[in-house]
C-alpha positions as CSV (number, residue, x, y, z in Angstrom):
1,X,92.6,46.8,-83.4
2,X,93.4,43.0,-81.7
3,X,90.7,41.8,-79.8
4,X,91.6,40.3,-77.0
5,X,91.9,36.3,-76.9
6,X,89.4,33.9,-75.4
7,X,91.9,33.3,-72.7
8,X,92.5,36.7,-71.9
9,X,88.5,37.5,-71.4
10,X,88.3,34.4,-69.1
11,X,90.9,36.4,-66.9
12,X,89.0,39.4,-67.3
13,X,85.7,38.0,-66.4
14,X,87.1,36.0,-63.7
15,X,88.7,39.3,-61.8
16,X,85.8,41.2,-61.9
17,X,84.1,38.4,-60.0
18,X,86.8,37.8,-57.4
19,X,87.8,41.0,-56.8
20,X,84.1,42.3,-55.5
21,X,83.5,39.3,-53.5
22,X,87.1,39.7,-51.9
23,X,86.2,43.1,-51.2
24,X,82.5,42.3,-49.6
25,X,84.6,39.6,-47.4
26,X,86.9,42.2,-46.1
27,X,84.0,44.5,-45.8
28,X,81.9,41.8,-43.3
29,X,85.2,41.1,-41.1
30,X,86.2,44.7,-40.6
31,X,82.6,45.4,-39.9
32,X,81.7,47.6,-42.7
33,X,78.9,45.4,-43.4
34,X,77.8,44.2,-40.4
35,X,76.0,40.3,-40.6
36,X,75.0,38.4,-37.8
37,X,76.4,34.6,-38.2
38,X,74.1,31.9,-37.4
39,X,73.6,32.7,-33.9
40,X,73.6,30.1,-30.9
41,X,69.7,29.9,-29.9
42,X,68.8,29.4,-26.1
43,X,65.1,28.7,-26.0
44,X,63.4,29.4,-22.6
45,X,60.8,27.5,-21.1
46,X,57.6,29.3,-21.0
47,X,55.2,30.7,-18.8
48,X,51.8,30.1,-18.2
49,X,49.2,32.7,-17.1
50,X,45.2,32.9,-17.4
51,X,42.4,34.8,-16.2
52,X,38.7,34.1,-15.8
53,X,36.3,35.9,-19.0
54,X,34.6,38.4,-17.2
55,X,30.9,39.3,-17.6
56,X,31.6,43.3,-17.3
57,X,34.1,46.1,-17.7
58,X,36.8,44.6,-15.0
59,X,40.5,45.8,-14.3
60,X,42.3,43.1,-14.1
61,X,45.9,44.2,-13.7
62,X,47.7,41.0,-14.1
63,X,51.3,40.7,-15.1
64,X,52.7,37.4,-16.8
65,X,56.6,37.8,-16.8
66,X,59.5,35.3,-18.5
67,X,63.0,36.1,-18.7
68,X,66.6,34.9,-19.0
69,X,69.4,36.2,-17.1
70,X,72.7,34.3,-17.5
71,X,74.9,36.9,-15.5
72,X,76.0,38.5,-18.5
73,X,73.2,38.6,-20.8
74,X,69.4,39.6,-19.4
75,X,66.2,39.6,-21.3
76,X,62.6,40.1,-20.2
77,X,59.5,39.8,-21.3
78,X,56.2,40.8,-19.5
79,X,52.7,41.1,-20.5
80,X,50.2,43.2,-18.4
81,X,46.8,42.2,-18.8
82,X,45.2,46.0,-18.3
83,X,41.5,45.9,-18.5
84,X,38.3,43.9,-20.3
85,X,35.2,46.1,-21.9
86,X,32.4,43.8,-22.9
87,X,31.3,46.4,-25.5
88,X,34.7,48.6,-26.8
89,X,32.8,51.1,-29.9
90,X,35.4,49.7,-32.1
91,X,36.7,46.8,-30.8
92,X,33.3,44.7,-29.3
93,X,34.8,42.4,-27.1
94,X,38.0,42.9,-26.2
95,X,41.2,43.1,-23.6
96,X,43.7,45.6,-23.7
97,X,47.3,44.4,-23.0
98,X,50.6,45.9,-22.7
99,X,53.8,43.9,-24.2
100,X,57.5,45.5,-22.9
101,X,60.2,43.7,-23.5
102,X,63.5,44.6,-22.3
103,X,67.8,43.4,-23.2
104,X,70.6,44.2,-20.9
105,X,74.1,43.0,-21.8
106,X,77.5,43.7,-20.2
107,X,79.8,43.1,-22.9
108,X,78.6,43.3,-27.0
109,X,75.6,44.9,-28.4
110,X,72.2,43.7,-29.4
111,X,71.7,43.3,-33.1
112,X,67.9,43.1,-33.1
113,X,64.6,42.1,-31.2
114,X,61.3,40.3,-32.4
115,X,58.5,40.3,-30.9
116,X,55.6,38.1,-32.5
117,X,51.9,37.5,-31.4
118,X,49.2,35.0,-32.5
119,X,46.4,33.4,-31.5
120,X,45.4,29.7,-31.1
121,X,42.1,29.6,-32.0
122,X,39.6,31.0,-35.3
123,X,37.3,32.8,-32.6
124,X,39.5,35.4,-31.4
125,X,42.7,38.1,-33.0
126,X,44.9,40.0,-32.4
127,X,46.1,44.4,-33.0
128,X,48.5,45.9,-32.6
129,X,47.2,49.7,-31.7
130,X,49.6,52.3,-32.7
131,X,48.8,55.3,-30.6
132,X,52.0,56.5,-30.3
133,X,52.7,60.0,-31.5
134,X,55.4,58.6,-34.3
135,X,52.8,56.0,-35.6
136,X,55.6,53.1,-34.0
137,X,56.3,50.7,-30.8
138,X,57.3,52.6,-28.0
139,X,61.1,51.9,-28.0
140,X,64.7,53.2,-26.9
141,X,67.6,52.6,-29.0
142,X,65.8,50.4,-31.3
143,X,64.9,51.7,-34.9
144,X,61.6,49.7,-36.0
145,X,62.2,47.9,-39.2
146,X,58.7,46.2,-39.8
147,X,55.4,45.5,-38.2
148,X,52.2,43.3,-39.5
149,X,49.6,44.4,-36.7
150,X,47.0,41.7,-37.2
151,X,47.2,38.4,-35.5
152,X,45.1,35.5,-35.9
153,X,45.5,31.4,-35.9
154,X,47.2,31.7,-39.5
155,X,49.2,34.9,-38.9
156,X,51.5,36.0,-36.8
157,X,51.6,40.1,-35.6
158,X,55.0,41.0,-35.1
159,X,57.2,44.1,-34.7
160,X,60.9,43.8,-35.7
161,X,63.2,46.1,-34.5
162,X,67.0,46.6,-35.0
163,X,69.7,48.4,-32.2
164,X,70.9,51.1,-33.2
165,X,75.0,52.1,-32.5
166,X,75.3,48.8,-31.2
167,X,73.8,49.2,-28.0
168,X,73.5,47.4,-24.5
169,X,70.5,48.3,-23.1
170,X,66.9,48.1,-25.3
171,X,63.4,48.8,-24.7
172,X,60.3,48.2,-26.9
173,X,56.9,48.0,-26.0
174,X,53.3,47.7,-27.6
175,X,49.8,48.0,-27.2
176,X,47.6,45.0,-28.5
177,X,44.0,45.1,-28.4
178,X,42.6,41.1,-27.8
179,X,39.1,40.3,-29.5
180,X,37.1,38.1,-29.2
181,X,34.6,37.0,-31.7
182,X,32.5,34.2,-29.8
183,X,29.6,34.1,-28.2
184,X,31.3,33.4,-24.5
185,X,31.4,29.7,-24.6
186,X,35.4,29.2,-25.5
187,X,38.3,29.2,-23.7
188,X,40.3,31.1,-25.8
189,X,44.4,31.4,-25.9
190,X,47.5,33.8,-26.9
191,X,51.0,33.3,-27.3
192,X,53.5,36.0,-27.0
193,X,57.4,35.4,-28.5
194,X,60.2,37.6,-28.1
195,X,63.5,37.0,-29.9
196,X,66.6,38.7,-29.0
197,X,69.5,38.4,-30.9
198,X,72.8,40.0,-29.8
199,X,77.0,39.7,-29.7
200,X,78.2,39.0,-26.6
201,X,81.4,39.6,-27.4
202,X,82.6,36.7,-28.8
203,X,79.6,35.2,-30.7
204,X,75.8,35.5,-31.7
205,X,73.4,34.5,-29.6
206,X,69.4,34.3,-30.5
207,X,67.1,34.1,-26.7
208,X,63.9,33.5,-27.4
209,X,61.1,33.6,-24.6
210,X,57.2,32.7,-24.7
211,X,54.4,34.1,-23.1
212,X,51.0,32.3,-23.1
213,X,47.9,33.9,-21.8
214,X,44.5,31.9,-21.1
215,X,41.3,33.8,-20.7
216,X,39.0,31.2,-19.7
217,X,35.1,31.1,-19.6
């Protein structure tokens, strides 16, 4: 038997390299594999809310909202602020707050939404309570991907969440349990991020919105 020559395996070798990667090219441009490029990011200013600590169990009912809406592409976040108990069984201290965010787009799809929660301070955190039936965020045609539901000044909670069959219109939302560990003497602060990335029909886009609640003594 000939073996083949040194030159011939270097042709060999080099085939079996190129033709894979020329086949995972075609793959990503005909959308077989589908791969967001580095999407265009829009940051939006964000918005301020805060409410006074109470002493008792109070319904507070306050909604902090930021959005984007460029005519073609809207985005919203709000936070609803639901209630304070002054001594939750399992929780102590606490507020219970609802996060919904929402995508609307008239042309493209949305690829995926983040939404991420921490705290600015050691004497407080943050849980994401899954009391859903399906042990998940509340969503519509979003498939949850990931979740980490403690937040604290080091970590960030967060739910990620991908579209699923490239839809227009998403929905997720959460409930998140705020505690605080303090003996009422400090103003304490949370920040809430969504990220939204989509294809707007000609290229990526990544919107991403804060929310910033105060609760101050």
């Amino acid at each position: 038997m000939t073996l083949p020559s040194n030159r011939k395996w270097l042709s060999i070798t080099l085939l079996a390299i190129i033709v894979p990667v020329g086949l995972l090219t075609t793959f990503k441009i005909t959308g077989i594999i589908r791969e967001p490029l580095a999407p265009e990011i829009v940051n939006v200013e964000a918005v301020f809310g805060n409410v006074t600590r109470p002493e008792s169990y109070t319904f507070i009912d306050r909604v902090v909202e930021n959005h984007y809406d460029n005519g073609f592409s809207r985005v919203k976040m709000y936070a609803h602020v639901i209630d304070y108990e002054e001594k939750h069984p399992t929780f102590g201290e606490h507020i219970w707050l609802s996060i919904t965010a929402t995508a609307q787009l008239q042309e493209g799809f949305i690829y995926s939404m983040l939404l991420k929660l921490s705290v600015h301070d050691a004497d407080s955190c943050l849980v994401i309570v899954l009391l859903f039936p399906w042990g998940a965020p509340l969503t519509e045609n979003l498939k949850t991907e990931r979740t980490d539901t403690t937040g604290t000044q080091t970590n960030e909670a967060y739910v990620y969440a991908t579209g699923i069959d490239e839809p227009k219109n998403c929905f997720i939302r959460i409930i998140v349990t705020w505690q605080f560990l303090d003996r009422r003497i400090l103003d304490h602060w949370m920040t809430a991020t969504l990220e939204t990335t989509y294809f707007n029909g000609t290229a990526y886009q990544k919107v991403i919105i804060p929310v910033k609640i105060g609760v101050l003594v």
